[in-house]
DSSP file (Angstrom, degrees, kcal/mol; ACC not computed):
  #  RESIDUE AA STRUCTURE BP1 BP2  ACC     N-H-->O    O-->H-N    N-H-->O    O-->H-N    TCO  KAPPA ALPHA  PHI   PSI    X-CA   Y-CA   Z-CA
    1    1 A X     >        0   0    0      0, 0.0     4,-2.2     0, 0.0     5,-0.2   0.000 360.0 360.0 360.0 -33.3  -64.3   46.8   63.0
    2    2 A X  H  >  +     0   0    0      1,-0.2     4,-3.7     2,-0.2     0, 0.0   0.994 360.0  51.5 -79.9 -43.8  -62.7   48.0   59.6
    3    3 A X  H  > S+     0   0    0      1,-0.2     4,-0.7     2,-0.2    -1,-0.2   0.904 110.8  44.7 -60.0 -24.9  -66.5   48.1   58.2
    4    4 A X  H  > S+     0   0    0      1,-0.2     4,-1.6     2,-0.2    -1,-0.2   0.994 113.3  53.3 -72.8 -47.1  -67.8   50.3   61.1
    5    5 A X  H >X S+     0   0    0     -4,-2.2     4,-3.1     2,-0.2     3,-0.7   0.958 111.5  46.4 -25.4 -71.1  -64.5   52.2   60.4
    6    6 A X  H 3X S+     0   0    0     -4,-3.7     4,-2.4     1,-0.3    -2,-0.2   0.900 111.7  52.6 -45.5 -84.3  -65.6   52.6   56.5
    7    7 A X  H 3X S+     0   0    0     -4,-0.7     4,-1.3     2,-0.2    -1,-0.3   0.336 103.8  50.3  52.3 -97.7  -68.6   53.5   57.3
    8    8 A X  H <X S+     0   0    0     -4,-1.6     4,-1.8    -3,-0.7    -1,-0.2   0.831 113.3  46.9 -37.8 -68.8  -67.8   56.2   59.5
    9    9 A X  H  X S+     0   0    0     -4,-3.1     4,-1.3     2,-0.2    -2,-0.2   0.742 110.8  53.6 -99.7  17.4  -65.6   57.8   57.3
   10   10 A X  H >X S+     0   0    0     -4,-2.4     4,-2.3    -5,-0.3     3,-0.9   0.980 109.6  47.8 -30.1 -76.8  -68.2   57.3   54.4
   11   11 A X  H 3X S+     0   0    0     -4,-1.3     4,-1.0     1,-0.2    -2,-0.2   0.725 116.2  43.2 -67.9 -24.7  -70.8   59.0   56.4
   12   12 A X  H 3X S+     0   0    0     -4,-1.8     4,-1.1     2,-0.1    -1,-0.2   0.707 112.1  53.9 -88.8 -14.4  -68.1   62.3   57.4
   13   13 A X  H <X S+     0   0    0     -4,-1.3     4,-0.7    -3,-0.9     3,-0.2   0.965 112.1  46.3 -75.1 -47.8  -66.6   62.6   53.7
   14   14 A X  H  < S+     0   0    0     -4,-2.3     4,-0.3     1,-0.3    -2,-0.1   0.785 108.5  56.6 -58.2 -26.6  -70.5   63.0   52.4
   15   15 A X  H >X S+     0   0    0     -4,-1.0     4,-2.5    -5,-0.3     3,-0.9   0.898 106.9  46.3 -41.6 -53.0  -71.1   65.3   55.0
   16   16 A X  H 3< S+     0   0    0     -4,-1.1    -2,-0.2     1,-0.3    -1,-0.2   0.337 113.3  53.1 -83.5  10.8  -68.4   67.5   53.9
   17   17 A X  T 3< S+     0   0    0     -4,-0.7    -1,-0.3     2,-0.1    -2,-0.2   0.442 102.1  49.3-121.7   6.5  -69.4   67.2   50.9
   18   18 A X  T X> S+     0   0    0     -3,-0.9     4,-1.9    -4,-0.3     3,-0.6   0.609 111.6  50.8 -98.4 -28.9  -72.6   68.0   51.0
   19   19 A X  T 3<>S+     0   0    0     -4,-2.5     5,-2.6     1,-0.2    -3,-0.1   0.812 108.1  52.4 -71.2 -17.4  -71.8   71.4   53.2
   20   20 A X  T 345S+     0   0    0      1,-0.2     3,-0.3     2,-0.2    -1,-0.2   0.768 107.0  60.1 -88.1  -5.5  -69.0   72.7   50.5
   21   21 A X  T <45S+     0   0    0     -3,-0.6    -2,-0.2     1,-0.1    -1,-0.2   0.711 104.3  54.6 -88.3 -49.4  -72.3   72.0   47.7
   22   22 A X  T  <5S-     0   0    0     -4,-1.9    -2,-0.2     1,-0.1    -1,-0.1   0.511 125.7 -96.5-105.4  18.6  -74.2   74.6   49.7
   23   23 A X  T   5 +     0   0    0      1,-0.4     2,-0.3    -3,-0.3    -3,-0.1   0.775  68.2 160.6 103.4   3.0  -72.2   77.3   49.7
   24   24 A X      < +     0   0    0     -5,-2.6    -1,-0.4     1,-0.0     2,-0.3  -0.639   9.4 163.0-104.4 157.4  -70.5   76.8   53.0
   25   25 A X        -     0   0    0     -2,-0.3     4,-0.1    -3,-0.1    -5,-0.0  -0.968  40.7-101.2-160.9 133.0  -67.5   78.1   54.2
   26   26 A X    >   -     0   0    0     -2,-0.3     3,-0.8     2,-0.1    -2,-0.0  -0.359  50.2-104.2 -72.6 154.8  -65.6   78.6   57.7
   27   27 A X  T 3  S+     0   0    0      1,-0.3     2,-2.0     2,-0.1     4,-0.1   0.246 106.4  15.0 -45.4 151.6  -65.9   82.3   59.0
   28   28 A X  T >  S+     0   0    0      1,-0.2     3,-0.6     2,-0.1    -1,-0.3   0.622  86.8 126.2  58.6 -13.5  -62.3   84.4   58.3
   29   29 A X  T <  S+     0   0    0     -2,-2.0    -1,-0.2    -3,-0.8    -2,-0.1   0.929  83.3  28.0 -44.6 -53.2  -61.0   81.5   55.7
   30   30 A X  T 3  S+     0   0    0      2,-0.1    -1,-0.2     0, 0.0    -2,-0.1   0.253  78.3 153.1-130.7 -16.5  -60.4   84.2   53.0
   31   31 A X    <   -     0   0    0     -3,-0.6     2,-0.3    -4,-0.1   125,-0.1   0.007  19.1-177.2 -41.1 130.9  -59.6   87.2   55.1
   32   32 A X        -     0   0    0    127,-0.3     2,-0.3     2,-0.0    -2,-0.1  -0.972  15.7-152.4-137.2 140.8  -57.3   89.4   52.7
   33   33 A X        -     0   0    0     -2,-0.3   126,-0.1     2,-0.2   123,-0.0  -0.784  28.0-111.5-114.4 169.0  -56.0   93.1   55.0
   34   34 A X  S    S+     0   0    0    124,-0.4     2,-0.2    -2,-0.3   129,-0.1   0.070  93.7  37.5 -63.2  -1.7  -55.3   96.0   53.3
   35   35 A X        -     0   0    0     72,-0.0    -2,-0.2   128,-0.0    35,-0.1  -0.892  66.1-134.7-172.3 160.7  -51.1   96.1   54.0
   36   36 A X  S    S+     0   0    0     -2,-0.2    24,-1.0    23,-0.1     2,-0.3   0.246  90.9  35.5-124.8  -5.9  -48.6   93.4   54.3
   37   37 A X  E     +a   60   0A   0     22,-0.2    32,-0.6    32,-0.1     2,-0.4  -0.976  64.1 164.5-146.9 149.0  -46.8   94.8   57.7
   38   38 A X  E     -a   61   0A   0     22,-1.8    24,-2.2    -2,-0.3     2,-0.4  -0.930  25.4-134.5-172.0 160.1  -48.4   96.7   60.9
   39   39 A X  E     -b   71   0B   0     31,-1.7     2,-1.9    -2,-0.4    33,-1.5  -0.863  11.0-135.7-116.3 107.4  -47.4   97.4   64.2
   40   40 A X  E     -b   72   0B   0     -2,-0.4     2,-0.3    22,-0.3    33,-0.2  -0.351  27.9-174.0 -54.8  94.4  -49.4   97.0   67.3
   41   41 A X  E     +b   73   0B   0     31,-2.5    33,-1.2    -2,-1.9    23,-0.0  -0.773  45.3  70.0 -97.8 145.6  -48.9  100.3   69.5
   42   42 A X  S    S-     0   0    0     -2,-0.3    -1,-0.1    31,-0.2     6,-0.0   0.778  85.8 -46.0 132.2  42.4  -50.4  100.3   72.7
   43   43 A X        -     0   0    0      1,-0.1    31,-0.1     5,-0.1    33,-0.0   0.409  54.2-103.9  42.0 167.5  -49.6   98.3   76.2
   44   44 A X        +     0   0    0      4,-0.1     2,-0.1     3,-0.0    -1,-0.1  -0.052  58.9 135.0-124.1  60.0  -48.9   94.9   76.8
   45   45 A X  S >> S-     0   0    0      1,-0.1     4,-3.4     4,-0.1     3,-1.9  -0.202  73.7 -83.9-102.8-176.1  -51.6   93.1   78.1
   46   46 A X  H 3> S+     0   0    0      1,-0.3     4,-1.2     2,-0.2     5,-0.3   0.927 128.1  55.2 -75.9 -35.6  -53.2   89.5   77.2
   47   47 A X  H 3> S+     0   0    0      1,-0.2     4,-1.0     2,-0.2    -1,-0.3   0.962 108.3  44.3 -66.4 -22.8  -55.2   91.4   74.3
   48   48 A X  H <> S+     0   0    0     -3,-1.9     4,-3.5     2,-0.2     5,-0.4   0.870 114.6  53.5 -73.2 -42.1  -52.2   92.9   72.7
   49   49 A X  H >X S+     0   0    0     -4,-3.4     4,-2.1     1,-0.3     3,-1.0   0.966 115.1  35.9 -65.3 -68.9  -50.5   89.6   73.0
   50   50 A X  H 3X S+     0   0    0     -4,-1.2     4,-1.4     1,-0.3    -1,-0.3   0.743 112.9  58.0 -65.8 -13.6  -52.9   87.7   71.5
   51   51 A X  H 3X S+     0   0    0     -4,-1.0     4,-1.3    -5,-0.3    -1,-0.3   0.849 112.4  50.8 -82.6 -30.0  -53.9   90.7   68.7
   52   52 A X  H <X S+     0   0    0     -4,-3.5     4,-2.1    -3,-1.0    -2,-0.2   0.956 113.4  37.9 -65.9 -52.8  -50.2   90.4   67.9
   53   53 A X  H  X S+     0   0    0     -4,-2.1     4,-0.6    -5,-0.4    -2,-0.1   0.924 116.1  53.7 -42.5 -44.0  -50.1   86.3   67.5
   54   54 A X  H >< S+     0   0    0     -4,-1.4     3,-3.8    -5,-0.4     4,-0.2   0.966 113.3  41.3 -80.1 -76.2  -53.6   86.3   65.8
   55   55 A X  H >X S+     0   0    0     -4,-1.3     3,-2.2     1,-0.3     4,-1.3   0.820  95.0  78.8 -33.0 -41.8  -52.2   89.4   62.7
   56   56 A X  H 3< S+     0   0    0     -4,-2.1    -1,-0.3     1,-0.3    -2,-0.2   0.905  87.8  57.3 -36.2 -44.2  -49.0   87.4   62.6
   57   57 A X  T << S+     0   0    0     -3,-3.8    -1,-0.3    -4,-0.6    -2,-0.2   0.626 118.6  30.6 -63.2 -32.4  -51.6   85.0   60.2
   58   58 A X  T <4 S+     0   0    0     -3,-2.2   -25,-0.2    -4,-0.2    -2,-0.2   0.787 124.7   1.8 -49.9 -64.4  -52.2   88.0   57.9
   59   59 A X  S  < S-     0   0    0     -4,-1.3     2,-0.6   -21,-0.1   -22,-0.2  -0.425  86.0 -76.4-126.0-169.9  -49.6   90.4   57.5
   60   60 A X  E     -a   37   0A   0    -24,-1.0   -22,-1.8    -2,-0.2     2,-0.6  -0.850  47.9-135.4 -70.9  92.9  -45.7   91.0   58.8
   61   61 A X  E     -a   38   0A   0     -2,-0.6     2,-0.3   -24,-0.2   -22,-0.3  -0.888  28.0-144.9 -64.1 113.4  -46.1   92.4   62.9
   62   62 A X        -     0   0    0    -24,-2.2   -22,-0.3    -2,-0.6     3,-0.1  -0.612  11.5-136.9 -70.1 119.6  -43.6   95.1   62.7
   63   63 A X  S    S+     0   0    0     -2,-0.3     2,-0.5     1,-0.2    -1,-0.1   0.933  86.4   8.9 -20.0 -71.7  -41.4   95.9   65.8
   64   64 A X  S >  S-     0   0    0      1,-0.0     3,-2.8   -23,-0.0    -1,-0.2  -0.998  81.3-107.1-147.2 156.1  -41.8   99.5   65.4
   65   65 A X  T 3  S+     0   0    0     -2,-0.5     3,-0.3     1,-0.4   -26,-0.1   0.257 107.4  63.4 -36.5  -9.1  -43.8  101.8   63.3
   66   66 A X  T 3  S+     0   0    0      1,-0.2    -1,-0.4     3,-0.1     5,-0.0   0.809 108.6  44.1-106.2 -31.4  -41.4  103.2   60.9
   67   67 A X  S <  S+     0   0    0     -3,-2.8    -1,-0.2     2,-0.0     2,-0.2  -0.007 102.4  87.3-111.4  43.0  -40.9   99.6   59.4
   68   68 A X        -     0   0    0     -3,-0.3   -30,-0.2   -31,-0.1     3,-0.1  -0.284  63.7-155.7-145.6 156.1  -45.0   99.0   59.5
   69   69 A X  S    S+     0   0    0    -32,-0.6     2,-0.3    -2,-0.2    39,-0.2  -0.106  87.1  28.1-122.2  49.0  -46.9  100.1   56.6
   70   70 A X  S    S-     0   0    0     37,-0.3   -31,-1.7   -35,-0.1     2,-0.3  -0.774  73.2-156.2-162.8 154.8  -50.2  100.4   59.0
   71   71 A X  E     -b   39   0B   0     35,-1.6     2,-0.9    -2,-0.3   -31,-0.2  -0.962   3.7-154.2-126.5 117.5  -49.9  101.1   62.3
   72   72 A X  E     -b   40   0B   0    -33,-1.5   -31,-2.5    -2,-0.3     2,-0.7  -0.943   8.8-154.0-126.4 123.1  -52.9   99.9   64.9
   73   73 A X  E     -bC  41 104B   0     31,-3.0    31,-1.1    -2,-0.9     2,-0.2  -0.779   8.1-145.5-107.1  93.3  -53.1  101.8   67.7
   74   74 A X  E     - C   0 103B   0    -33,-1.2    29,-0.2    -2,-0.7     3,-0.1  -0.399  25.1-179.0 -41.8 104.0  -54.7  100.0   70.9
   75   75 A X  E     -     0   0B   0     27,-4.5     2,-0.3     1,-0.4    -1,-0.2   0.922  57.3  -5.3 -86.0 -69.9  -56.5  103.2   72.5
   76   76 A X  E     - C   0 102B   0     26,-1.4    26,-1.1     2,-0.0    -1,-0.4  -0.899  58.6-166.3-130.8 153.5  -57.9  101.7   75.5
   77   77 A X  E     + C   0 101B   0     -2,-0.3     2,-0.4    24,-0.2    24,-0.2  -0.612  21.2 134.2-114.3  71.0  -58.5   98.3   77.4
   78   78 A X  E     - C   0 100B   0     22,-0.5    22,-3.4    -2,-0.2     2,-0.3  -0.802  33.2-142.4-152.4-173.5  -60.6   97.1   80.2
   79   79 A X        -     0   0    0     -2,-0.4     2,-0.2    20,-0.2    20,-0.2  -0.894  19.0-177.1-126.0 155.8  -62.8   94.6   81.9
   80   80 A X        -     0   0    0     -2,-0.3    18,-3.8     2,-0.0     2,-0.4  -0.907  10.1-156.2-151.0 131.3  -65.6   95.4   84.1
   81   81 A X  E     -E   97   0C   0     16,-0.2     2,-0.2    -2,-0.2    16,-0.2  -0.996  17.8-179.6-124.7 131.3  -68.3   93.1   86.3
   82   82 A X  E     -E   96   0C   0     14,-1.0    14,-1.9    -2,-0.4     2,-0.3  -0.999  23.7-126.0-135.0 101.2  -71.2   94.3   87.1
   83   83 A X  E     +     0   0C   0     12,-0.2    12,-0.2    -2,-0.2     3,-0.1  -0.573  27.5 166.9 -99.4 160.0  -73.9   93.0   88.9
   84   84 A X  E     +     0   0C   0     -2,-0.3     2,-0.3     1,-0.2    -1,-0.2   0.547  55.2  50.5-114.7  -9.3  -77.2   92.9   87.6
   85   85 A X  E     -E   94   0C   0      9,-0.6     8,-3.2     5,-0.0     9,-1.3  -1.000  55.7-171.3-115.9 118.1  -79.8   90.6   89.6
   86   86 A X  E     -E   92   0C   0     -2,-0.3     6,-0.2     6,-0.2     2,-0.1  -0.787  18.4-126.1-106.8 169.1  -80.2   90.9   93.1
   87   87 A X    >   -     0   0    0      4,-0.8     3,-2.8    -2,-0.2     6,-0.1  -0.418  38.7-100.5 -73.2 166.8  -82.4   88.3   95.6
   88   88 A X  T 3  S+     0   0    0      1,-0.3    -1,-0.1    -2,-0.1    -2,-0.0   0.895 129.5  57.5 -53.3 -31.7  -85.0   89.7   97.9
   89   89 A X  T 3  S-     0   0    0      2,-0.1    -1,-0.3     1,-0.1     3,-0.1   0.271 122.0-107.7 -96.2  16.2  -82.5   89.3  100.2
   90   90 A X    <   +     0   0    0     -3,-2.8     2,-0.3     1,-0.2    -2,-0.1   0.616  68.0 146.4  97.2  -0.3  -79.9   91.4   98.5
   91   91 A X        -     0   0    0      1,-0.1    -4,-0.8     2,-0.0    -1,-0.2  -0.691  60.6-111.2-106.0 141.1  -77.8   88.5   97.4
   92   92 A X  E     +E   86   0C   0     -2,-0.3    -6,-0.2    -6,-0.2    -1,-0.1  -0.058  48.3 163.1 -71.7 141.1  -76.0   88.9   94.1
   93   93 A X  E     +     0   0C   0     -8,-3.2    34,-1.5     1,-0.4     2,-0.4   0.452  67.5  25.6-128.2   0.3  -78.0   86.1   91.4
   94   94 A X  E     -EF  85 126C   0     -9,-1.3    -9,-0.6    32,-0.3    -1,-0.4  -0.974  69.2-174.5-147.3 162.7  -76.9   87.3   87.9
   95   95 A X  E     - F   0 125C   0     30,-2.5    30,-1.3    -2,-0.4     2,-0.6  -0.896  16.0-144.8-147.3 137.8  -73.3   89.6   86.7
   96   96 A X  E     -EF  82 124C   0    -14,-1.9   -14,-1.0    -2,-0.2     2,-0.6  -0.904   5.8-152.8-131.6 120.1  -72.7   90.8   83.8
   97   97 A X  E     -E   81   0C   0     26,-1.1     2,-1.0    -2,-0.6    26,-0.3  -0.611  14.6-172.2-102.3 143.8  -69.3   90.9   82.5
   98   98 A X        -     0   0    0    -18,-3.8     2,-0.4    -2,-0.6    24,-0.2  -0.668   9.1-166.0-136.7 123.7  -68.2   93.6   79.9
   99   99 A X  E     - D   0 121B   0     22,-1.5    22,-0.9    -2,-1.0     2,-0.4  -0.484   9.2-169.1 -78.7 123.1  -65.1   94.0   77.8
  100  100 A X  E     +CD  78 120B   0    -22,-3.4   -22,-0.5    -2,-0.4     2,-0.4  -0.886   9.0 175.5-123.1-173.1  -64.3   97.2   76.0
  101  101 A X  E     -CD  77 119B   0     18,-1.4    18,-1.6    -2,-0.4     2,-0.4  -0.824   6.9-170.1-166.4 112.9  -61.6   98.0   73.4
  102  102 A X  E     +CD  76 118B   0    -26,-1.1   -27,-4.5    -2,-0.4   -26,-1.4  -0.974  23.1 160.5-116.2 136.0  -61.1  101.4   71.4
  103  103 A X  E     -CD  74 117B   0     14,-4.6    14,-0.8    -2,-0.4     2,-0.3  -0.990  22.1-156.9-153.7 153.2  -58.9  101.3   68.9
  104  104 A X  E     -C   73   0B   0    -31,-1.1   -31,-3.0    -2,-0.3    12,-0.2  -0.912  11.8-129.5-145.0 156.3  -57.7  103.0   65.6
  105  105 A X        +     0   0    0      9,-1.0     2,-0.2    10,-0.4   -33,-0.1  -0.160  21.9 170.8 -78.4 163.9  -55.7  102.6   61.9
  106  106 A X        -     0   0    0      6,-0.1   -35,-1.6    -2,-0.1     6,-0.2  -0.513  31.1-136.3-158.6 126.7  -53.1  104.7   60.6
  107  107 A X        -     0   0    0      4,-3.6   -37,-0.3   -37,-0.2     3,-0.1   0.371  47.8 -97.8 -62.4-135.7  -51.2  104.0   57.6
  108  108 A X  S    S+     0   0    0    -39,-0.2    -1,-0.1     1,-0.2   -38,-0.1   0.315 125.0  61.7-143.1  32.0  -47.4  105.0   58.6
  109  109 A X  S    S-     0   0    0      2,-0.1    -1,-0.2   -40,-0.1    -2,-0.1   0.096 123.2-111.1 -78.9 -14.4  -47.6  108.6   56.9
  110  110 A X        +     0   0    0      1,-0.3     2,-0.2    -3,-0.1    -2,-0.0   0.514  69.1 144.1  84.9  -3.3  -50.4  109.0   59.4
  111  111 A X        -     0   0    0      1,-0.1    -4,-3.6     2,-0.0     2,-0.6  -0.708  56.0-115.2 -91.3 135.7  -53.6  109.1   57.4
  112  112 A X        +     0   0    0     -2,-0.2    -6,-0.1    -6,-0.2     3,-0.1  -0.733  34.1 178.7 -97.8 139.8  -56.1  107.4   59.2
  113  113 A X  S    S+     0   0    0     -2,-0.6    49,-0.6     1,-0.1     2,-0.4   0.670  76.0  36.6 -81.5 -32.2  -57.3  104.4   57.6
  114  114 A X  S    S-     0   0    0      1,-0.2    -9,-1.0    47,-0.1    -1,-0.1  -0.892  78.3-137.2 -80.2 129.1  -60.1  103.4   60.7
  115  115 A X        -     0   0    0     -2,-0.4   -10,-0.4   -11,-0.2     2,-0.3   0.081  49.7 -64.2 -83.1-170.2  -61.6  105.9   62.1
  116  116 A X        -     0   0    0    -12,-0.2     2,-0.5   -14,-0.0   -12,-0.2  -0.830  64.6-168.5 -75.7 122.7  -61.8  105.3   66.8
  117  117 A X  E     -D  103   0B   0    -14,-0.8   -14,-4.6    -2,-0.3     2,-0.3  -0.979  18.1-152.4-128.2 145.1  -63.5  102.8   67.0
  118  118 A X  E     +D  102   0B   0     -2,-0.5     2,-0.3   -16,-0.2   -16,-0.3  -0.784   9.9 180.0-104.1 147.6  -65.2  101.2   70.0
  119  119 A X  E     +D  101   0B   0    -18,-1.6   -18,-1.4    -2,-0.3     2,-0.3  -0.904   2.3 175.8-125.6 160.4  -66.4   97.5   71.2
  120  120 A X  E     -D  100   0B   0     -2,-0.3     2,-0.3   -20,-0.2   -20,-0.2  -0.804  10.6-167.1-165.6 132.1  -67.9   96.4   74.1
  121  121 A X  E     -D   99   0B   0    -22,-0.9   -22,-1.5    -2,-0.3     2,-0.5  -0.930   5.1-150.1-124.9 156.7  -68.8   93.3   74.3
  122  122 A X        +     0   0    0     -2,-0.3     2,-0.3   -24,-0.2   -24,-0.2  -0.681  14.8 178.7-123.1 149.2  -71.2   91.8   77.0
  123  123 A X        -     0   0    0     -2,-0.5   -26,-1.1   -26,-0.3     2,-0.4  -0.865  14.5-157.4-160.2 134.5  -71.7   88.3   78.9
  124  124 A X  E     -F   96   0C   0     -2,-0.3     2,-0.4   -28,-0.3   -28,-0.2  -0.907  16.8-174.4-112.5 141.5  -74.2   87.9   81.4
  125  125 A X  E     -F   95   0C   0    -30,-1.3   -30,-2.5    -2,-0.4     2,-0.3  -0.924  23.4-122.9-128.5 148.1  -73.5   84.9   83.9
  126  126 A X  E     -F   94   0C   0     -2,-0.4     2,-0.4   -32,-0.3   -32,-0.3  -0.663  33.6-151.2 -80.7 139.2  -75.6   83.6   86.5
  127  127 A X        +     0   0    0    -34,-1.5     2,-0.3    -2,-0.3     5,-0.1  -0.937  25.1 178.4-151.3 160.7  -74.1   83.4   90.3
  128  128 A X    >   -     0   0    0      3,-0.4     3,-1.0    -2,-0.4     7,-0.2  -0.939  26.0-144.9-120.5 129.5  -74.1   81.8   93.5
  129  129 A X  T 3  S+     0   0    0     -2,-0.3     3,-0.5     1,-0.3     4,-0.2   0.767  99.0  64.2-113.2 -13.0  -72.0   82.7   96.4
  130  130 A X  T 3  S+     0   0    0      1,-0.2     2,-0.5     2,-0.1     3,-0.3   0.851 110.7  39.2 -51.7 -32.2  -71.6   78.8   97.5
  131  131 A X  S <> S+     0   0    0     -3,-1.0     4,-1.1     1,-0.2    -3,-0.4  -0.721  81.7 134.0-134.5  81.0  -69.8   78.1   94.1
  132  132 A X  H  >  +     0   0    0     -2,-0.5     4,-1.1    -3,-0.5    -1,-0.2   0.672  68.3  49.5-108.5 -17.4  -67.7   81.4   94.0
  133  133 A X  H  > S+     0   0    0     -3,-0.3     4,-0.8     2,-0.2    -1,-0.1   0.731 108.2  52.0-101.6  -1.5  -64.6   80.0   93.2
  134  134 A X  H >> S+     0   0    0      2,-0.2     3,-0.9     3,-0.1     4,-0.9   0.946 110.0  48.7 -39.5 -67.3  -65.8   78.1   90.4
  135  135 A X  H 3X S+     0   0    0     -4,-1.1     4,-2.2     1,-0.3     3,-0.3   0.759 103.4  66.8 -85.5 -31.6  -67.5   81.1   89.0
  136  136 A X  H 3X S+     0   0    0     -4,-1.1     4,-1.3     2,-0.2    -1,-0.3   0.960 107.2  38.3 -38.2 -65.2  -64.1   82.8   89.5
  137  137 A X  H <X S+     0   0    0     -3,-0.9     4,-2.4    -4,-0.8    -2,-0.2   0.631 111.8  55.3 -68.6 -20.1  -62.6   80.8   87.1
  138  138 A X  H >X S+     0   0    0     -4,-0.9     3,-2.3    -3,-0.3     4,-1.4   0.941 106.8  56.5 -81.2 -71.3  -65.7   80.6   84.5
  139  139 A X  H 3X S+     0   0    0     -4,-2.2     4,-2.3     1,-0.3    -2,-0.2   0.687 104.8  51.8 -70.0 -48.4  -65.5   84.3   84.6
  140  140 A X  H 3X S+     0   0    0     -4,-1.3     4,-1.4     2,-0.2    -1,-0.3   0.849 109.8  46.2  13.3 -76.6  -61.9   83.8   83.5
  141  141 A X  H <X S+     0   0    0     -4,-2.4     4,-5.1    -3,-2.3    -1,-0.2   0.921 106.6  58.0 -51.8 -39.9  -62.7   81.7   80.7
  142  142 A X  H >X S+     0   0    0     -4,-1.4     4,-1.3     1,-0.3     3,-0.6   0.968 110.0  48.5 -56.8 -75.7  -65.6   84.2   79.6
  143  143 A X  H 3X S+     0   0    0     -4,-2.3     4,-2.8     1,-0.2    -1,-0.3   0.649 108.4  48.5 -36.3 -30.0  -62.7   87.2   79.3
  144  144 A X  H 3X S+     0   0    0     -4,-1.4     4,-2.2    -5,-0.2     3,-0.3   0.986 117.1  45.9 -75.5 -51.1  -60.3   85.2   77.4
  145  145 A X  H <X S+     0   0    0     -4,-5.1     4,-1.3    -3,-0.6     5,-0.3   0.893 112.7  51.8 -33.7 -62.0  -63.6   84.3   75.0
  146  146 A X  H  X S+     0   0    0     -4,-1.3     4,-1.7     1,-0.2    -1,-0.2   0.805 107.2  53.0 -25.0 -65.8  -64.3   87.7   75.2
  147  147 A X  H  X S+     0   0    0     -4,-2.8     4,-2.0    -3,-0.3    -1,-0.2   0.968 107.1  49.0 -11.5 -90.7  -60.8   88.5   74.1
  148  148 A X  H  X S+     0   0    0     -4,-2.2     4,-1.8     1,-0.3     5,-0.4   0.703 105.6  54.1 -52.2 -24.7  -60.8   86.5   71.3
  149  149 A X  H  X S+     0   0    0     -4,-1.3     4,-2.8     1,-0.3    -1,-0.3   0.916 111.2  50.6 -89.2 -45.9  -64.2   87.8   69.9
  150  150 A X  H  X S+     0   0    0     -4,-1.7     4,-1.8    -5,-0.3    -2,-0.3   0.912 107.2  52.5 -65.3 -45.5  -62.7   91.4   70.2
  151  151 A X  H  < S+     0   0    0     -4,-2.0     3,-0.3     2,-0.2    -2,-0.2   0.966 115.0  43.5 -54.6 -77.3  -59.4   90.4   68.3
  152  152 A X  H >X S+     0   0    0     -4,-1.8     4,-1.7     2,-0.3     3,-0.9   0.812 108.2  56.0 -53.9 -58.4  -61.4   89.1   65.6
  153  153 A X  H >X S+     0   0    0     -4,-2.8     4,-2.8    -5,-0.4     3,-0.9   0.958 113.1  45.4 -20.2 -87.6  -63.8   91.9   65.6
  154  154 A X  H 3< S+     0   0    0     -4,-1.8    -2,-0.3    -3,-0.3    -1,-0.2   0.356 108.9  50.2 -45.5  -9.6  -60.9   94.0   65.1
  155  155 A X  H <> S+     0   0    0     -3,-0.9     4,-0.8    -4,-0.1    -1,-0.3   0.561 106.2  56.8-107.2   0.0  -59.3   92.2   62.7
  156  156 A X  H << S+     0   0    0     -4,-1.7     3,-0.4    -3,-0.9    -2,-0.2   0.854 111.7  46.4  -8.1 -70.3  -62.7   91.9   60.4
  157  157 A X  T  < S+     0   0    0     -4,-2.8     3,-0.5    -5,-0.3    -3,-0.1   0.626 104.6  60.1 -73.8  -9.3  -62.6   95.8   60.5
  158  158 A X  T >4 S+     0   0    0     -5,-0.3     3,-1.3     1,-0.2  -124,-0.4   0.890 111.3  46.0 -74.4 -45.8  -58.5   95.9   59.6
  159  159 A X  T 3< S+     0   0    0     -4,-0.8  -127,-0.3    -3,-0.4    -1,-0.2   0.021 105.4  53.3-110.1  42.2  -59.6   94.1   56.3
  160  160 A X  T 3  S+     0   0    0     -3,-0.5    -1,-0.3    -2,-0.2     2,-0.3  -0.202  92.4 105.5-136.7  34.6  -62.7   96.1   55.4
  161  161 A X    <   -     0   0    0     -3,-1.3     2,-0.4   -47,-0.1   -47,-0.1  -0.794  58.5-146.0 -94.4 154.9  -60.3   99.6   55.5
  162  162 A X        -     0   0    0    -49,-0.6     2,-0.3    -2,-0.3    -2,-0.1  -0.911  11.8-105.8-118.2 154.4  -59.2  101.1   52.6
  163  163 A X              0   0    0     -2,-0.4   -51,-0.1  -129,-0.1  -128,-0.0  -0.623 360.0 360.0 -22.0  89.0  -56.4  102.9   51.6
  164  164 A X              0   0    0     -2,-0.3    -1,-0.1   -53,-0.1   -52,-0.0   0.840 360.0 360.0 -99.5 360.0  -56.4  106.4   51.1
């Protein structure tokens, strides 16, 4: 047992040592933003929550704008499903769900550091109306994913602002 053990982690150190050799490196590791405090402005829905948790990992989340030195202003929010395949007989077979977010910089003089900027991000899902409360909950999942890819989006484009 201890050699299959050995072994094992033989064969995962040389892995990892052969991927840091070529140059690899996880996504966001290195991420440096532009300001050391910001404030999320903007409603309080599951993106907000979670765009606040996630910056917490970068800078200071500020309470309220005056003790901030960026401010990111959460324009708009929403989800939408759509469907996009019907059967010959009319019955829904594909949906496509699509997230958008506009949202914009400002240092806490007011100059904007990000211009409005928009996402929309897209998932197309297959569906069945026998397994509709399954797909209820996959669709669920997809949005939180969705979510996430859109916090991270947005905080990618916080740490390529500059300063003016």
């Amino acid at each position: 047992m201890q050699r299959r053990q050995m072994l094992f982690l033989g064969l995962g150190s040389g892995a990892g040592l052969m991927a840091s050799g070529c140059g690899f490196r996880l996504r966001g590791s290195n991420l440096q933003l532009p300001f050391r405090s910001v404030h999320v402005q903007g409603g309080n829905g599951p993106l907000q929550a979670l765009l606040r948790r996630t910056l917490a990992g970068y800078a200071t989340v500020a309470e309220t704008p005056e003790a901030a030195e960026a401010v990111l202003h959460v324009l708009s929010e929403r989800q939408e499903q759509a469907s996009v395949v019907l059967s010959t007989s009319g019955k829904v077979r594909e949906v496509q769900l699509r997230q958008y977010v506009d949202f914009s910089l400002t240092d806490n003089a007011g100059a904007t550091l990000v211009d409005r900027s928009s996402l929309r991000i897209v998932r197309d899902v297959s569906y069945n109306e026998s397994e509709a409360l399954s797909k209820e909950a996959e669709f669920e999942l997809l949005y939180r994913d969705m979510r996430n890819d859109a916090v991270q989006q947005i905080i990618r484009r916080l740490a390529a602002a500059k300063p003016r």
